[in-house]
N, C-alpha and C positions, 0 to 999 in steps of 0.2 A: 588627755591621755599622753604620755611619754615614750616614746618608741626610741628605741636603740638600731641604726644601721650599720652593721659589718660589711663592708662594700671596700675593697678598694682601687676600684675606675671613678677618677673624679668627676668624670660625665653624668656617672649613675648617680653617685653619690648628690649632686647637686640638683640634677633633677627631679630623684626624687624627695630630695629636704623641701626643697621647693612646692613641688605637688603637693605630698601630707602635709605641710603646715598652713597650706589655703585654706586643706580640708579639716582646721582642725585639731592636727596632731601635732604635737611637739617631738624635733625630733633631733638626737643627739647623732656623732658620725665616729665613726673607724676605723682607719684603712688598713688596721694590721695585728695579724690574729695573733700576733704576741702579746699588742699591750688588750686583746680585747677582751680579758677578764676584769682586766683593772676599769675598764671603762666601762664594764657591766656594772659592778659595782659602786662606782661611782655615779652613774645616771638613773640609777633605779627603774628601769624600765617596767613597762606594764607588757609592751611586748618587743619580741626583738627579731630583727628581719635579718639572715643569715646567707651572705653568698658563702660557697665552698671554698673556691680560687680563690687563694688569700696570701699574702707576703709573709715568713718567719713559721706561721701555724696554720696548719690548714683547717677548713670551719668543719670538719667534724670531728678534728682532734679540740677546737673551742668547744663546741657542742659538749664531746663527752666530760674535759675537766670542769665544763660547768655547773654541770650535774654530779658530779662528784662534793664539788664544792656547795652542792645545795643553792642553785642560783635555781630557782623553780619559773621564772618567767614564761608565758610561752615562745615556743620559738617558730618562726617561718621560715623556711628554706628558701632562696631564690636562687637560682643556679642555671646556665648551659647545661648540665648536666638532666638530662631528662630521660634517660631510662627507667625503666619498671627496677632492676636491681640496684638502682642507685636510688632513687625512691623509697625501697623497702629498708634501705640500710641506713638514709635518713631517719627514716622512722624510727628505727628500732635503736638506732645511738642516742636519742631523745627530740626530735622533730615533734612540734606538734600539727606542723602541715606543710606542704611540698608546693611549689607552686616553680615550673619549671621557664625561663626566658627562651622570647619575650613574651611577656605578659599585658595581661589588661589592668591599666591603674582602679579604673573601677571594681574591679573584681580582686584585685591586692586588696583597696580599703573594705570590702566587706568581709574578705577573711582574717584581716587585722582587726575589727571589732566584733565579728564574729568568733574571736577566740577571746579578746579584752570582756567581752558577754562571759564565756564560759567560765574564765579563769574567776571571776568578779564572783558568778553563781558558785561556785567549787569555793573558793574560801567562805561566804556567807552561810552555805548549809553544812562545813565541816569545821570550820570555827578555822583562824590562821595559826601557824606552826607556832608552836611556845617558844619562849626565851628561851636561850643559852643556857642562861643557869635555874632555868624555873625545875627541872627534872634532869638525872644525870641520864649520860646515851650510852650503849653500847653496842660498838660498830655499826656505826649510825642510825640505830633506832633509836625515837624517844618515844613515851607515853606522853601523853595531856589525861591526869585521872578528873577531870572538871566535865570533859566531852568523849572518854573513853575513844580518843581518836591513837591513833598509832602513826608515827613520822618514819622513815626512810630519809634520810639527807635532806630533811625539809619538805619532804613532797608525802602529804594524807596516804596511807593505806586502805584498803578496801575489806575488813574486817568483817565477819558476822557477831551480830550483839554479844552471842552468847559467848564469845572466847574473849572479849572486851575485857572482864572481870579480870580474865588470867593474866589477860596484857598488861593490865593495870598494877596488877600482884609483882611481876619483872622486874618494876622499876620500882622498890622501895627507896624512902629519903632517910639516912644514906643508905646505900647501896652496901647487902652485905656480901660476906664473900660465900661462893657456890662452893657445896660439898660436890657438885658432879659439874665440874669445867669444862666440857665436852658436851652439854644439856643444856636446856632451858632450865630455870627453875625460878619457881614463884613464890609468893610468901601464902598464894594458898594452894600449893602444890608441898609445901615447910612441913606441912605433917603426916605428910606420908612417907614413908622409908623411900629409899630411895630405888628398890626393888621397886617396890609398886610406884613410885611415878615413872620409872620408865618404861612399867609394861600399860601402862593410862593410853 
């Protein structure tokens, strides 16, 4: 497994490269939330451990351009920071778990393969995100019509079957132009006036 550390106290930083790599993990370091997209990118993490306190960019301004930029890793927070509102704000800027200092190393490595578990089961039952150019996006959704899946910036949607179809209809190859720019529209939504798809 490949782990990315955003840490930058060289104490932590070495300790814990040290620790995970006894146990295992391989693990890449960087101490500054400026270059830490580029070094997301570059190490392809499976998951990625996130202080806050950071030099240039602070980790929930990494957090969110990462998820902008479609970097779906999961993420763990590790932070002084351990309130209940600082928590929930992790969360919801894209945190996949909170884990507040100091912590227990044992208890770090089971929530680091216990999400490398999750994320592993999540691409295997919803197939992983298509190419760049297998399907055109529009503001950042793509379809996959193979697995009727739906993308947001690289990251599976939670669909019901039955609108899968319609989803599927959104993204003709090529892509034509919408009589209602302002709508959805599908190619089996195409023969209905436009009255009636937007009262559907």
């Amino acid at each position: 497994m490949k782990l990315l550390l955003i840490e930058d106290n060289p104490a932590m930083q070495a300790s814990l490269q040290r620790s995970l790599q006894r146990r295992g993990i391989a693990v890449a370091l960087c101490g500054d939330g400026r270059l830490a997209l580029d070094a997301w990118a570059a190490s392809a993490p499976d998951v990625v451990l996130l202080d806050l306190t950071l030099p240039g960019l602070d980790g929930l301004q990494v957090l969110q351009k990462a998820r902008q930029n479609g970097f779906a890793a999961p993420v763990i927070i590790l932070t002084a920071r351990g309130t209940v509102g600082d928590r929930v704000l992790g969360l919801k800027t894209g945190a996949d778990d909170y884990l507040p200092k100091p912590f227990d190393l044992d208890e770090l490595e089971a929530r680091i393969y216990a999400l490398h578990r999750r994320s592993q089961s999540s691409a295997t039952s919803s197939g992983s995100a298509p190419d760049a150019g297998a399907r055109p996006a529009f503001c950042g959704l793509r379809a996959d019509p193979d697995s009727s899946a739906v993308y947001f910036e690289g990251r599976a949607l939670d669909l019901a079957s039955p609108k899968s179809n319609c989803w599927n209809g959104c993204f003709p190859t090529p892509m034509k132009s919408c009589p209602m720019r302002s709508r959805w529209w599908c190619t089996d939504c195409a023969k209905k006036s436009p009255t009636s798809a937007s009262n559907s």
